[in-house]
C-alpha positions in Angstrom: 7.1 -29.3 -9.7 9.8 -26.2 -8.4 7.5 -23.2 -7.2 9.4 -20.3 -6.4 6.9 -19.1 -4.1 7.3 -15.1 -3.4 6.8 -14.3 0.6 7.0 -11.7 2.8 6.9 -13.1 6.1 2.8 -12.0 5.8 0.0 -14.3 7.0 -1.1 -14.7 3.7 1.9 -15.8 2.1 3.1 -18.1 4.8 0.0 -20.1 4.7 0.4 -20.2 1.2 3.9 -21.7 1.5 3.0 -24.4 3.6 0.2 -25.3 1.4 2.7 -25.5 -1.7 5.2 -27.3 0.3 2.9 -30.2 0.2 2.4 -30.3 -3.3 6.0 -30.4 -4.4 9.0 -28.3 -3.9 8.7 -24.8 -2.9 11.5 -22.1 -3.0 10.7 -19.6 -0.4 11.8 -16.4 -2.2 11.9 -12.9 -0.4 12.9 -10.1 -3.0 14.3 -7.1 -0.8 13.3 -3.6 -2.3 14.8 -1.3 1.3 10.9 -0.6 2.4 11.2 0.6 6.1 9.8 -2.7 7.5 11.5 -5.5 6.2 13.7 -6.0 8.7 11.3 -6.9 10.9 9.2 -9.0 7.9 12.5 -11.0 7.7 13.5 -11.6 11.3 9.4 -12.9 11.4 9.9 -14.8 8.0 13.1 -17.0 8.8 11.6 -18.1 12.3 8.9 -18.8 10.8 10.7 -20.9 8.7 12.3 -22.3 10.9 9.5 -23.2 13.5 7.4 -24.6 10.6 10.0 -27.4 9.5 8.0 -27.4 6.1 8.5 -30.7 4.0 9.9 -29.9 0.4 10.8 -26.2 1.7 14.1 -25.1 0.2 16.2 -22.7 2.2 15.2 -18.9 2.0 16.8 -17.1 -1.1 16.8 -13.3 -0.3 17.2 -11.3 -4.0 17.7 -7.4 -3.8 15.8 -4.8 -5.8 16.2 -1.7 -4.1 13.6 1.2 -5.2 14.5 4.4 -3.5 15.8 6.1 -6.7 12.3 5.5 -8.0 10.1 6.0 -5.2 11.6 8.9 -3.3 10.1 10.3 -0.3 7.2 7.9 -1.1 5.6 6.8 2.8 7.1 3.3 2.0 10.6 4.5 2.0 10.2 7.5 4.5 8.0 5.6 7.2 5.9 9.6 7.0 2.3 9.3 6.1 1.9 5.6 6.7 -1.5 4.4 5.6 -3.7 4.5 9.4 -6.1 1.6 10.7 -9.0 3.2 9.3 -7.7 3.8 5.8 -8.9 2.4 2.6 -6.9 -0.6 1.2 -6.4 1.6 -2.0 -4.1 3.6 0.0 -1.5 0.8 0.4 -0.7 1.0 -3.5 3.2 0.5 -4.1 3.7 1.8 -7.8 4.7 -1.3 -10.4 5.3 -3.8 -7.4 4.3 -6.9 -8.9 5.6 -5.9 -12.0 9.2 -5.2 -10.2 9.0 -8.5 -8.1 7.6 -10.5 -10.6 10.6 -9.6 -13.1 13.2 -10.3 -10.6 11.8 -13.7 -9.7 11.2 -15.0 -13.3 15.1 -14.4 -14.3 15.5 -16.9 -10.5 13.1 -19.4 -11.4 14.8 -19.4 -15.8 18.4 -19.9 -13.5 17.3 -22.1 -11.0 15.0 -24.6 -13.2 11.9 -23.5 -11.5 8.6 -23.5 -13.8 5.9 -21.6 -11.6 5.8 -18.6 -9.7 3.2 -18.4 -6.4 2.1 -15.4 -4.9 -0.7 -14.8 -2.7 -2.8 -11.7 -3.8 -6.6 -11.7 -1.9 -10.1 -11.4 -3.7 -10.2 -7.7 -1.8 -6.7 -6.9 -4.0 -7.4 -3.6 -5.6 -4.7 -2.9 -7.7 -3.7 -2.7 -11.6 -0.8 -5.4 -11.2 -3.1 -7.8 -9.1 -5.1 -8.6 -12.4 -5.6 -11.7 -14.1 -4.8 -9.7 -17.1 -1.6 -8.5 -15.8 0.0 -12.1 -14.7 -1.2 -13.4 -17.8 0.5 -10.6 -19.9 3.8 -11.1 -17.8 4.0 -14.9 -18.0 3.7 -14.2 -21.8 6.8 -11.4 -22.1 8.9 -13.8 -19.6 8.5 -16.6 -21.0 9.1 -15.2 -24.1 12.2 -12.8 -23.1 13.6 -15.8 -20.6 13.4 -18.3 -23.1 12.0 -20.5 -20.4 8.5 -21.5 -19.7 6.7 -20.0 -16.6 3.3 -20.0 -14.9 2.0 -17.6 -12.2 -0.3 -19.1 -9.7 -2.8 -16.7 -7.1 -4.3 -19.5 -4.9 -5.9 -17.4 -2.8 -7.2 -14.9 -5.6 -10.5 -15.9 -4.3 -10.5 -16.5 -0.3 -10.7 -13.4 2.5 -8.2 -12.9 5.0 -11.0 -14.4 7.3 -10.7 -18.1 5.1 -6.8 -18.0 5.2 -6.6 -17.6 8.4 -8.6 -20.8 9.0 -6.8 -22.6 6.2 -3.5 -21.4 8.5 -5.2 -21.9 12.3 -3.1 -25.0 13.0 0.4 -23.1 12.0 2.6 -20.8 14.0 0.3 -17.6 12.8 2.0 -15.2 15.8 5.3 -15.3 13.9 3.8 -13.8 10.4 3.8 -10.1 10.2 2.0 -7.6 9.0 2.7 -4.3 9.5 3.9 -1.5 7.7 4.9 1.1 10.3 6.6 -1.4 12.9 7.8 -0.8 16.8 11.0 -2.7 16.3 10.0 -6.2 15.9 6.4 -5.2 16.9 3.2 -4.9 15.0 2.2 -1.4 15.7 -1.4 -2.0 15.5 -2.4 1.7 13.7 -1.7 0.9 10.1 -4.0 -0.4 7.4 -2.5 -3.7 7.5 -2.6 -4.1 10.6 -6.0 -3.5 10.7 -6.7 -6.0 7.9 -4.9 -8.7 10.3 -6.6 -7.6 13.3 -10.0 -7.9 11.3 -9.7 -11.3 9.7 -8.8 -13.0 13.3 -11.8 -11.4 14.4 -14.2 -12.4 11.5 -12.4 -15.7 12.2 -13.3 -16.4 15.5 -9.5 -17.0 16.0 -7.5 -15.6 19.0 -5.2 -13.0 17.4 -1.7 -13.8 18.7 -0.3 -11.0 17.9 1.4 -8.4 19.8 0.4 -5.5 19.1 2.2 -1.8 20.0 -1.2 -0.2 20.4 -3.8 -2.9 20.2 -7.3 -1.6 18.5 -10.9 -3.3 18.8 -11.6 -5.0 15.5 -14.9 -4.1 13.8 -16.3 -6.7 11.6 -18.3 -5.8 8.5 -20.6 -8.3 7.2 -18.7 -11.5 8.8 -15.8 -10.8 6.4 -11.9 -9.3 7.0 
């Protein structure tokens, strides 16, 4: 099976990687949309890769999809009003971008003979295009529209941050980042996910590895990130 496996350099997406790796052949696939931090997510991403040595891991296809002309002065683009450590995870909604990811990796995968699409949503996902009834009503118009069967798959749909960084503990966890306000190459520590990173090494009982720009105690809610 070809899984064109969408990542962002993210904890949660890298474990997932390496868990589809051994299943069959995964194509890591970063879609590029001009967001201020992914520069940093893909200097992170391709040592990753690289430290990893993955088995069945293609090379790292980067697609662009730039947004700007849709999202404006949104904080994404601007890097003003970034989402802080104490923020709600609500607040980290990026209008329609599953839907705009999604669509640019199913025309990949109908090119590249790929059949399944992985992505690595959490059970605390809050938003409309994180649904089961959303992938479900994609796969349907792609498959349709590309003329080429396609499944989604959300492995993680169920697990915390707390139980993928446990699936993950063995792996090279300090070069996955998370952050969507970075210092350079640095986590900045003050953003919401930063905090959800911080928390689920903490709930964890893992050493966070991360460097941090301003480092923040972690409070732990009920055992759970």
């Amino acid at each position: 099976m070809r899984t064109a496996a969408l990542v962002s350099g993210g904890l949660d997406s890298c474990v997932m990687l390496r868990e589809l790796a051994l299943q069959g052949t995964a194509l890591p696939v970063y879609v590029r949309t001009g967001l201020q931090w992914e520069s940093a997510e893909i200097h992170w991403l391709k040592r990753f890769l690289a430290s990893s040595e993955l088995a069945r891991c293609e090379p790292l296809t980067i697609l662009d999809l730039p947004v700007s002309d849709l999202y404006g002065d949104h904080w994404s683009i601007t890097g003003q009003g970034v989402p802080g450590f104490d923020a709600a995870l609500e607040s980290n909604y990026l209008p329609g971008r599953n839907l705009l990811l999604l669509s640019k990796v199913a025309v990949f995968c109908a090119l590249r003979g790929a059949d399944r699409i992985a992505m690595a949503p959490l059970s605390d996902n809050p938003f409309p295009d994180g649904t089961t009834d959303f992938f479900r009503a994609f796969v349907t118009a792609a498959t349709i529209g590309l003329a080429h069967p396609l499944r989604i798959d959300v492995p993680f749909r169920d697990l915390t941050k707390r139980e993928v960084v446990l699936r993950g503990n063995d792996l090279p966890l300090e070069l996955t980042f998370s952050c969507v306000q970075p210092h350079g190459l640095m986590h900045c520590g003050r953003c919401t996910k930063c905090a959800e990173r911080q928390q689920g090494f903490a709930a964890a009982g893992v050493l966070d590895p991360t460097e941090y720009q301003t480092p923040r105690a972690s409070p732990v809610a009920n055992g759970s990130a």
